[in-house]
C-alpha positions in Angstrom: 20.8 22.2 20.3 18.2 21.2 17.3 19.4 22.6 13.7 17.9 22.0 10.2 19.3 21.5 7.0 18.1 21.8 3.4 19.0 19.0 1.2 19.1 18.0 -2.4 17.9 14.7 -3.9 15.2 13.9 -1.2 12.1 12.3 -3.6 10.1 10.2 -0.8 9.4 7.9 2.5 11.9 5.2 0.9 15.1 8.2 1.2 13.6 9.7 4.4 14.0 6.2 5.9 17.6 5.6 4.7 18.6 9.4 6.1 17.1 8.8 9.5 18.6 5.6 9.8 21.8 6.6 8.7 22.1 9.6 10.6 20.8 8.0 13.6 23.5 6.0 13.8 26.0 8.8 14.7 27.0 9.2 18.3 24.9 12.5 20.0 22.2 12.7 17.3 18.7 12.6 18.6 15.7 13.7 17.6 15.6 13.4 13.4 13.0 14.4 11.5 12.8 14.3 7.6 10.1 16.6 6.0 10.3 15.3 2.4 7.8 18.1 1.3 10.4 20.6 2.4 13.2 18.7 1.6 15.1 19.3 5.1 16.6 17.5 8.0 16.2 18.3 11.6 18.0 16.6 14.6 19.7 17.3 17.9 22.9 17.8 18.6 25.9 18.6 21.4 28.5 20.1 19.4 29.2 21.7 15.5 31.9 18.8 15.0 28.7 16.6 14.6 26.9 18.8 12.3 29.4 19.0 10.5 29.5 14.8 10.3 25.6 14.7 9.4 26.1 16.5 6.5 29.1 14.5 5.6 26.6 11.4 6.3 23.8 13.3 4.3 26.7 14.1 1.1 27.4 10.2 1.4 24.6 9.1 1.0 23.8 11.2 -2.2 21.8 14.0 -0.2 24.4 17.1 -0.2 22.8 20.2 1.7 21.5 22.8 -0.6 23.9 25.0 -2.8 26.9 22.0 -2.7 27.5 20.6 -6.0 24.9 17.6 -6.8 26.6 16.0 -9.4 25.5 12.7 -11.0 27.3 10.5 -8.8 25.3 12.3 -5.4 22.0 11.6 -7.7 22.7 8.1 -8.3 23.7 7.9 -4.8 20.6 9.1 -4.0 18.0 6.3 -6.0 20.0 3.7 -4.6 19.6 4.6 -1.1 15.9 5.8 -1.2 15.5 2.1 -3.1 17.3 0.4 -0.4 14.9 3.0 2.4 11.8 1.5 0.4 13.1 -2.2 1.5 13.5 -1.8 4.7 
């Protein structure tokens, strides 16, 4: 199954790179694509229990889906990891 998710916080290549590595990295996902333009997420998946971990992932990493709460901590989240998505 292929969903996509709209997320806050997503400025450039640098945080695209950081989501589709750290997304990738959980079992089952396949298949991601980050449209910074449209600030979404798209990937594959087997079951809802792994959705539901991507967006954990996503939150983590300072990119909560749209209509979450994005507080300041998610936004500074969010500079560090597209900094660290520029690096690699």
């Amino acid at each position: 199954m292929e969903t996509t998710i709209h997320i806050q916080n997503l400025k450039c290549g640098g945080c695209a790179n950081t989501i589709t590595k750290g997304i990738s990295s959980i079992e089952a996902i396949q298949n991601v694509s980050v449209n910074v333009d449209e600030s979404t997420v798209t990937f594959s998946y087997e079951t809802e229990a792994q959705v539901n971990e991507v967006k954990n992932k996503l939150k983590s990493l300072g990119y909560p889906e749209d209509g979450e709460a994005n507080t300041l901590g998610a936004k500074a989240k969010s500079y560090v990891s597209c900094a660290i998505g520029k690096m690699s």
